[in-house]
N, C-alpha and C positions, 0 to 999 in steps of 0.2 A: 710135859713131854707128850705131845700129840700122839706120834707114832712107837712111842717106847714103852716098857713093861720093865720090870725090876729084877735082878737074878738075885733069889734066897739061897737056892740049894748048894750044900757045899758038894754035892754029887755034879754039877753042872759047871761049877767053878772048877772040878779037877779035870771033867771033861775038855771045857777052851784050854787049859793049860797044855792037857796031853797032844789032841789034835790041832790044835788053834796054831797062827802063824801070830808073828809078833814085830814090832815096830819101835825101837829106843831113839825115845828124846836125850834134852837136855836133865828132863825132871821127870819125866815122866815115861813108860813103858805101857804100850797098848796091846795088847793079846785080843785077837777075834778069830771067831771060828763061823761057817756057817752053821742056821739053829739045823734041827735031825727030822721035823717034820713043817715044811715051809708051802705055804699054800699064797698065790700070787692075789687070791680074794682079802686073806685076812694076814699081811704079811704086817709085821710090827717086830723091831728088835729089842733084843734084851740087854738090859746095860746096868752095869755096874762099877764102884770107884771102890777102892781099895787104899786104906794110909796105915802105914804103920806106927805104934807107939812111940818108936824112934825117933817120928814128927813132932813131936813135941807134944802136950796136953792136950785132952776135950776138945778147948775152944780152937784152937788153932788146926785140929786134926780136919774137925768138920769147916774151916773156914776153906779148907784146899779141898773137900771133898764138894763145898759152895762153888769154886771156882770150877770145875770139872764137867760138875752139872749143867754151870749154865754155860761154858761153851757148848757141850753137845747142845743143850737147846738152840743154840743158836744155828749150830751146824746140821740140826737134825734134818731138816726139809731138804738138804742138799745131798746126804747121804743115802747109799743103796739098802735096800730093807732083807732081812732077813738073816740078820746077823748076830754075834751073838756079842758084845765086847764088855773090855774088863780093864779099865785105866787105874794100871798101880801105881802111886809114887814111890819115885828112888828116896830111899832110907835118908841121903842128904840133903833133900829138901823142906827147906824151913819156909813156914805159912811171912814171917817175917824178910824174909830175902826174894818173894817172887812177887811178882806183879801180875793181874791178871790179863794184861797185855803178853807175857813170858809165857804164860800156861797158854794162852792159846793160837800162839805161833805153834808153842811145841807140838800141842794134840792137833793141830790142823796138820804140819808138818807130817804127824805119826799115820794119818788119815790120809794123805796124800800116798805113805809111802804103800801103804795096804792097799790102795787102789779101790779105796770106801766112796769117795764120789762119783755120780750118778754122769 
């Protein structure tokens, strides 16, 4: 991810939640916020993927959290900088029942509706 950075803090996570606006797919739910100090020199967003246990196991949790990733990489060049986002999967989606063609209609969709492209 060229133009991304990672979100650790669970301070920053409660932040996009509180102020952040939001976007529901079919599978997925996309929360962004803009970041709090955003400079047009050194602008790069923060991105983070979120599954819950509910998803099923380890291998499976991180196979949807595989798929997530690499649409935003895909999508990254095209989107506006200085944001902050945070791609949850719904509790009902199983790494076995989506496709990664499915996941990235959805997040493309969720990114349309946010008004994320440039």
């Amino acid at each position: 991810m060229k133009y991304t950075l990672k979100i650790k803090k669970n301070k920053v996570f409660k932040y996009i939640f509180k102020k952040g606006i939001y976007s529901k797919g079919d599978f997925v739910v996309v929360h962004i916020c803009k970041t709090k100090y955003f400079d047009e020199e050194i602008s790069n967003n923060f991105f983070a993927v979120c599954v819950s246990k509910k998803n099923g196991n380890s291998v499976k949790r991180n196979r949807l959290k595989r798929l997530a990733r690499e649409v935003y990489t895909q999508e990254e060049t095209r989107l506006k900088r200085g944001y902050n986002i945070v791609i949850i999967y719904k509790k009902e989606t199983l790494a076995d029942n989506v496709s990664f063609f499915d996941i990235k209609e959805d997040i493309k969709k969720c990114f349309e509706d946010l008004d994320l492209y440039e």
